[in-house]
C-alpha positions in Angstrom: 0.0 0.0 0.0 3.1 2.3 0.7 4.1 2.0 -2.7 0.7 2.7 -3.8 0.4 6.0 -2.4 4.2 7.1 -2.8 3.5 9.0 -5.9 1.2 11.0 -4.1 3.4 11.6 -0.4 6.2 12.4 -3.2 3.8 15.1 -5.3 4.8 13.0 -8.5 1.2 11.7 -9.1 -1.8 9.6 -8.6 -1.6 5.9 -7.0 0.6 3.5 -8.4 -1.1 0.2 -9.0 0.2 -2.8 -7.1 -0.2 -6.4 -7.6 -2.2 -8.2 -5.0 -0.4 -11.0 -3.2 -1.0 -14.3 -3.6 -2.1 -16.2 -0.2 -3.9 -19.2 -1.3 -6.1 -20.0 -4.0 -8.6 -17.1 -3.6 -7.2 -15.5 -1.2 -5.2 -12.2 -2.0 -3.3 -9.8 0.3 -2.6 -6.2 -0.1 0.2 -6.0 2.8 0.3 -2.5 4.8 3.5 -0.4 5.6 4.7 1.6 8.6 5.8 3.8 6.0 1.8 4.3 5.5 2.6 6.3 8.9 4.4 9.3 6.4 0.5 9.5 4.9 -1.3 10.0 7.7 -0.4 14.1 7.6 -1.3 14.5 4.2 -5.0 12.6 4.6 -5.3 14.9 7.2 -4.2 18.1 5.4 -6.8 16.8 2.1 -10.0 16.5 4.0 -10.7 20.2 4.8 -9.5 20.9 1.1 -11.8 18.7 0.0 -15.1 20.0 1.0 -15.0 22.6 -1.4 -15.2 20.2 -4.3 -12.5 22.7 -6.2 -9.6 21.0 -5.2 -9.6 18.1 -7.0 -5.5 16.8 -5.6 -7.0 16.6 -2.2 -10.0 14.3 -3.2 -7.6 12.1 -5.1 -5.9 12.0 -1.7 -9.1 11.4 0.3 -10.1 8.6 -2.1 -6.7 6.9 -3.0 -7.2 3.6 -0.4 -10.7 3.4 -2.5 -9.3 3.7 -5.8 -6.0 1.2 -4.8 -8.8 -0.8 -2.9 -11.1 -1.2 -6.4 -8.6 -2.0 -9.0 -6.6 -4.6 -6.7 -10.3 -6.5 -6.6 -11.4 -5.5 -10.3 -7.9 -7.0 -11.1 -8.2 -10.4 -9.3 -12.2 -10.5 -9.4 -12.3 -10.5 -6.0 -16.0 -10.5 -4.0 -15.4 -9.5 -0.7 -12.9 -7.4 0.5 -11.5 -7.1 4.2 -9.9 -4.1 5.3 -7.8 -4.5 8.7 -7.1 -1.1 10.7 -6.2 -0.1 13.8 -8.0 1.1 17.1 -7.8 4.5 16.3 -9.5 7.4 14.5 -7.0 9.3 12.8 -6.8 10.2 9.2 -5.6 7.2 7.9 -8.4 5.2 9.2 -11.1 7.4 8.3 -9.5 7.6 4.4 -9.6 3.0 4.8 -13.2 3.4 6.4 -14.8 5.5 3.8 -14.0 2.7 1.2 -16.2 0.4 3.4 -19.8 -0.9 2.9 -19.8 -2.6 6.4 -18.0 -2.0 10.0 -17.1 -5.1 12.3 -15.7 -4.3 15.8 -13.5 -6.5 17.7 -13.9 -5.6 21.8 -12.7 -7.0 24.5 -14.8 -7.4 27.8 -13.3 -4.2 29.9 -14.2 -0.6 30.1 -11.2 0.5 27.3 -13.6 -1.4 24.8 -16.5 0.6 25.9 -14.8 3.9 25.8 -13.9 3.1 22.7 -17.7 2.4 21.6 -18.7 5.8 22.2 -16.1 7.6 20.5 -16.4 5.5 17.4 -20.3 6.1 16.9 -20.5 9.0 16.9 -17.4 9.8 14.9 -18.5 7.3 12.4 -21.5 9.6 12.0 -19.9 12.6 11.7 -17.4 11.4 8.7 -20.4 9.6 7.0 -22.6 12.7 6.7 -19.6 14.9 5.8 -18.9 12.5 3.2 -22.1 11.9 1.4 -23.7 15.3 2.3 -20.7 17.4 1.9 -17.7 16.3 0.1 -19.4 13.0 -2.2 -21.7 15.0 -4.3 -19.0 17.7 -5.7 -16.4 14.8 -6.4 -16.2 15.2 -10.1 -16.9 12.3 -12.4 -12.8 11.8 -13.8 -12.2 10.7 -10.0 -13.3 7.6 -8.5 -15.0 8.0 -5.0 -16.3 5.5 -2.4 -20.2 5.9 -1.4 -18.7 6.3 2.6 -21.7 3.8 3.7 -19.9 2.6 6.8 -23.1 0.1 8.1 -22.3 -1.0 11.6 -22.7 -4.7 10.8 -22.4 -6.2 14.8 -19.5 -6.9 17.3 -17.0 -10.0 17.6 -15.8 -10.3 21.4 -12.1 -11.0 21.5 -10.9 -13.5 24.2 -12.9 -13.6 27.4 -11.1 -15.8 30.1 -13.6 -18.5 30.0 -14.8 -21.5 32.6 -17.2 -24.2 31.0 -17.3 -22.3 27.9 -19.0 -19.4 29.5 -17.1 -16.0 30.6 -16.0 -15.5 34.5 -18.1 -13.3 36.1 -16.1 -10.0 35.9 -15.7 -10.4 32.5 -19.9 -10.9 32.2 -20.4 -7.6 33.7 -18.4 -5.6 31.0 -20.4 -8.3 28.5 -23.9 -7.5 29.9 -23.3 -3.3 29.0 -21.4 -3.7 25.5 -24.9 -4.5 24.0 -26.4 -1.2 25.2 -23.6 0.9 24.2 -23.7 -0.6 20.7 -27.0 0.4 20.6 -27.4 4.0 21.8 -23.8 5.0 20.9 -23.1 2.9 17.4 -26.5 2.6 16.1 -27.7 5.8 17.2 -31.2 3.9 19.3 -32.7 5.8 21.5 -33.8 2.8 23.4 -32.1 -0.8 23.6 -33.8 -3.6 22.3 -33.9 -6.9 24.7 -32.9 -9.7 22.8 -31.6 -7.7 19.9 -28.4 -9.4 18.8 -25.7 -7.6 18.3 -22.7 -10.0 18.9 -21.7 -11.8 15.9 -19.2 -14.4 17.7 -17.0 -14.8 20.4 -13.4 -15.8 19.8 -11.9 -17.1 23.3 -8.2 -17.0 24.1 -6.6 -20.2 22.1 -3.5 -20.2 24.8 -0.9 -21.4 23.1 -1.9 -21.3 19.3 -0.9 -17.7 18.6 3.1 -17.8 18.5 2.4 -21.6 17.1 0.6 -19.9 14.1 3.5 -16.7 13.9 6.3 -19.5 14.0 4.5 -21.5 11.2 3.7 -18.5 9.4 -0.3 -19.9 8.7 -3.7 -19.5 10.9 -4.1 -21.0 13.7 -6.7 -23.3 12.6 -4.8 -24.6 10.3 -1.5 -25.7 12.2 -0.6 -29.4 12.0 1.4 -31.5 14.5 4.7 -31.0 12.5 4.1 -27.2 13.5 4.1 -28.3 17.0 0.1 -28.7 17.8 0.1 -32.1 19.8 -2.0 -33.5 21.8 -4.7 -31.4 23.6 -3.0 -28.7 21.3 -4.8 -30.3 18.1 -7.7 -30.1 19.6 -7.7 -26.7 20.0 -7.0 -26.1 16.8 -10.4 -28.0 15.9 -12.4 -25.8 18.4 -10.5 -23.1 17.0 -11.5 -23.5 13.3 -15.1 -24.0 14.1 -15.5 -20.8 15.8 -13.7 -19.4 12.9 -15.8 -20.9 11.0 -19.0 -20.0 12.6 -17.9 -16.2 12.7 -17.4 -16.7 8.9 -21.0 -18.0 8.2 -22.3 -15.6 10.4 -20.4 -12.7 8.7 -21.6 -13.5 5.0 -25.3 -14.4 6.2 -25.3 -10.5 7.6 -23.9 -9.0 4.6 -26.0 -11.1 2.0 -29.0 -9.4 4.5 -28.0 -6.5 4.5 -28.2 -6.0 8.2 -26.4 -4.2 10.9 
């Protein structure tokens, strides 16, 4: 992605098209760059500029993840695309966020999570209607620009300490409020709906699978006993590709609905 954008961080150009990695067989990766870091100040410099629909270099900056984004699956034929960022809301994000149809947030069961909930809401909000009520409809034709949808589309809960396969009671108490928040912060409800669900999966903490999978270089459901999953190990990884699996299923079923 660096080398995507350097034409643009060096005021040579547009994007430079890259070539989507090969993973697997349908699987492609467009790997990020802490050099991506350099790009942050001049997202942040283009979004003002770009309100005025006049200055067409700053909405070729605003949109250039969309644009890279579009020909990397136009080139591969790709369906679905993921888009991985961090947990923050800086420029960089928004600019990767815009280019989205859908939002999935990973919390964890703690007040940090929660925090984070209502500053992402609203902010979400704000960059959507500046988008599509400000900036989107003076984006001339020549340039390529992402509809900035953004659809909350649910939760996943990352690795609760669990005992019988259900969380430990202070966890559950930070569980029991992230449904409200998601509600009245996220989706903007005035009142929370009992039994409304929310939570897409729960992914619990597979111990030692993690720096098994970073040694072997694959996922963690897919490590074999030569990559050092033996025993009890193994059939974590099992567990651990069902859930995957289910959070998967779960995912597309949403999407194909078109629900959040």
């Amino acid at each position: 992605m660096a080398t995507a954008v350097r034409p643009i961080m060096d005021g040579v150009g547009d994007i430079e098209e890259v070539e989507p990695v090969t993973v697997t067989q349908d699987l492609w990766l467009l790997p990020g760059d802490l050099e991506l870091s350099r790009f942050e100040d001049r997202l942040s410099d283009a979004w003002p500029r770009g309100f005025t629909g006049n200055d067409q270099a700053a909405l070729r900056v605003t949109t250039a993840f969309h644009r890279i984004i579009q020909r990397a699956a136009e080139r591969v034929d790709a369906e679905i695309v993921l888009i991985d960022v961090g947990p923050n809301l800086g420029a960089i994000n928004r600019a990767a966020l815009l280019a989205a149809d859908a939002v999935l947030m990973p919390l964890a069961a703690d007040l940090f999570s929660l925090r984070g909930l209502r500053n992402l809401g609203p902010t979400l909000r704000e960059w959507r209607s500046t988008w599509r009520g400000t900036v989107l409809p003076k984006v001339p034709p020549t340039i390529s620009a992402p509809q900035g949808t953004m659809s909350p589309l649910g939760y996943v809960i990352m690795q609760p300490t669990m005992r019988l396969d259900r969380p430990v009671r202070a966890y559950q108490r930070w569980l029991d409020r992230i449904p409200i928040v998601f509600a009245t912060a996220v989706l903007d409800q005035e009142d929370f709906t009992i039994g409304q669900r929310y939570e897409i999966a729960t992914l619990r903490n597979y111990q030692s699978l993690m720096p098994l999978a970073h040694d072997a270089r694959k996922p963690m459901f897919d490590l074999r006993s030569a990559d050092g999953a033996l025993g009890s190990t193994q059939m974590l990884v099992q567990r651990c590709y069902q859930d995957f699996k289910a959070l998967s299923e779960e995912l597309l079923r949403r999407l194909s609905a078109g629900v959040g």
